[in-house]
C-alpha positions, -999 to +999 in steps of 0.1 A: +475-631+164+472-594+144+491-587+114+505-552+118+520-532+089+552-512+106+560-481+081+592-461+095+624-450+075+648-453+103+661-488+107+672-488+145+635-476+152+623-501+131+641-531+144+631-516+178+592-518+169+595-552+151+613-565+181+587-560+202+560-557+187+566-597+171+577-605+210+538-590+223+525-620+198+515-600+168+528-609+130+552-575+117+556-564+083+579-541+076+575-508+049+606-482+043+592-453+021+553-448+015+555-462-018+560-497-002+542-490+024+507-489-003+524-518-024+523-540+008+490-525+020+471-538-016+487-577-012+479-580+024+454-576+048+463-559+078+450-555+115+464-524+119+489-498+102+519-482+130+526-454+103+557-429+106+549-390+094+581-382+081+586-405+052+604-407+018+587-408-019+550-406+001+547-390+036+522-406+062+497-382+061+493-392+023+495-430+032+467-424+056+444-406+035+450-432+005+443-463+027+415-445+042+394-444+010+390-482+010+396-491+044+387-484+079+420-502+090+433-486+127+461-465+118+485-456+146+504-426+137+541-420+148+557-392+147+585-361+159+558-336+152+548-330+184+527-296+172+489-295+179+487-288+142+499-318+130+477-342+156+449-327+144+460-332+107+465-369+117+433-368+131+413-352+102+429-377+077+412-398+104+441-418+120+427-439+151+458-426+176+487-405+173+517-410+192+552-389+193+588-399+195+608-404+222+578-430+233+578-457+257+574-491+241+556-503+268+528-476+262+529-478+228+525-519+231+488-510+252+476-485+228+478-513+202+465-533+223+437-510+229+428-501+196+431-534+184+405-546+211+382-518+201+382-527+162+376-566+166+342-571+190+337-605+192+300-611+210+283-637+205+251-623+199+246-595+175+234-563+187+222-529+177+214-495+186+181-476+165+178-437+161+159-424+140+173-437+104+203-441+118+215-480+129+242-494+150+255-529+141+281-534+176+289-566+168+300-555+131+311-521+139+289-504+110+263-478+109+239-474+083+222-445+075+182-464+060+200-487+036+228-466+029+263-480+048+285-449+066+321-457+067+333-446+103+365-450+121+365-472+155+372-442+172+344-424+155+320-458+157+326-457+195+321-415+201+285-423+183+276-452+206+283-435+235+261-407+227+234-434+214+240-452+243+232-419+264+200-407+244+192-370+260+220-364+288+249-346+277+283-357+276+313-339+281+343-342+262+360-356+297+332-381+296+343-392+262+380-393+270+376-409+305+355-438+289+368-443+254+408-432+256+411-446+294+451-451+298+461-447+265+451-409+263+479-380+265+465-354+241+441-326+247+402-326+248+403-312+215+409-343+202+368-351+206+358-321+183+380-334+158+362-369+156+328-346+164+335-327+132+346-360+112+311-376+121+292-344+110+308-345+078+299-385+073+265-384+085+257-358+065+219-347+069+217-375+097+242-357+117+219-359+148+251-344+169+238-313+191+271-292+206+260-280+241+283-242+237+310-252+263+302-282+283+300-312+255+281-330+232+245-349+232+216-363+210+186-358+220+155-387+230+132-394+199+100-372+206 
């Protein structure tokens, strides 16, 4: 069972999403105003965060980047701001998903499912991926950079593997949405040069990222 963290101000919507949500088998916990939202957040641990935009005292956007620097929880955000401005806000703060109101539950129910499936892999055998000084742990979800841990994002864990994964050939940003978003995507390509730009910025000098002008993304075979 996951433990979400539900932060919305209405209360019809958020009896709605506790409803079901507690009905798909997952523990709720229920925040008002971003203020409780953080007070819960630092006595619990959570599995992931549903997080409204619009909120009273703190908005989302500031409960997202405050739970980001110590946490690479999934956040979900939820929101009326439909605006390609304010996704890609969301998606700099590095939310995981972004989702606008009216929404069906039922869709909203498999993106939780599928980012919830993406942040917990549970092989049996630990494996990882080598470039250069840059490691993969998949079964932990962490990269380091030599000895040095890199805090990434599932989403942004997952974009990196890929291109690990595909040493040399170059992948599109349809390739990236077609294997990583599957169902749950409704946004625009964009989307991918957002997390591009997020890994850049974390990997620092490592950023072994090359932008094909156009066509995608690759990293190239060690020589």
């Amino acid at each position: 069972m996951s433990k979400i963290l539900i932060v919305e101000d209405d209360i019809s919507i958020q009896a709605l999403l506790h409803d079901f949500i507690q009905e798909a088998g997952h523990s709720v916990v229920l925040a008002a105003d971003g203020v409780e939202a953080l007070a819960k957040y630092s006595e619990q641990t959570f599995d992931l965060v549903l997080l409204d935009i619009m909120l009273p005292k703190i908005d989302g956007y500031g409960v997202c980047e405050v739970i980001r620097q110590k946490s690479n929880v999934p956040i979900i955000m939820l929101t009326a701001l439909d605006n390609e401005e304010n996704q890609i806000k969301g998606l700099d703060l590095q939310a995981d998903d972004y989702i606008t109101k009216p929404f069906s539950m039922p869709v909203l129910l498999r993106k939780i499912a599928a980012v919830l499936r993406r942040s917990s892999r549970q092989d049996d055998v630990p494996q990882t991926i080598n470039y250069k000084d840059l490691t993969l742990d998949l079964d932990g979800y962490k990269v380091y950079n030599g000895q040095e841990s890199v805090d990434l994002t599932p989403r942004e864990f997952e974009i990196l593997r890929e291109l690990l994964t595909h040493k040399g050939r170059i992948l599109t940003r349809q390739n990236l949405l077609q294997t990583l978003w599957k169902y749950e995507f409704f946004g625009e390509e964009r989307i991918i040069d957002t997390h591009i730009k997020n890994l850049r910025k974390k990997l620092g000098t490592a950023d072994y990222i090359e932008t094909i002008r156009g066509v995608g993304y690759r990293i190239d075979k060690e020589n």
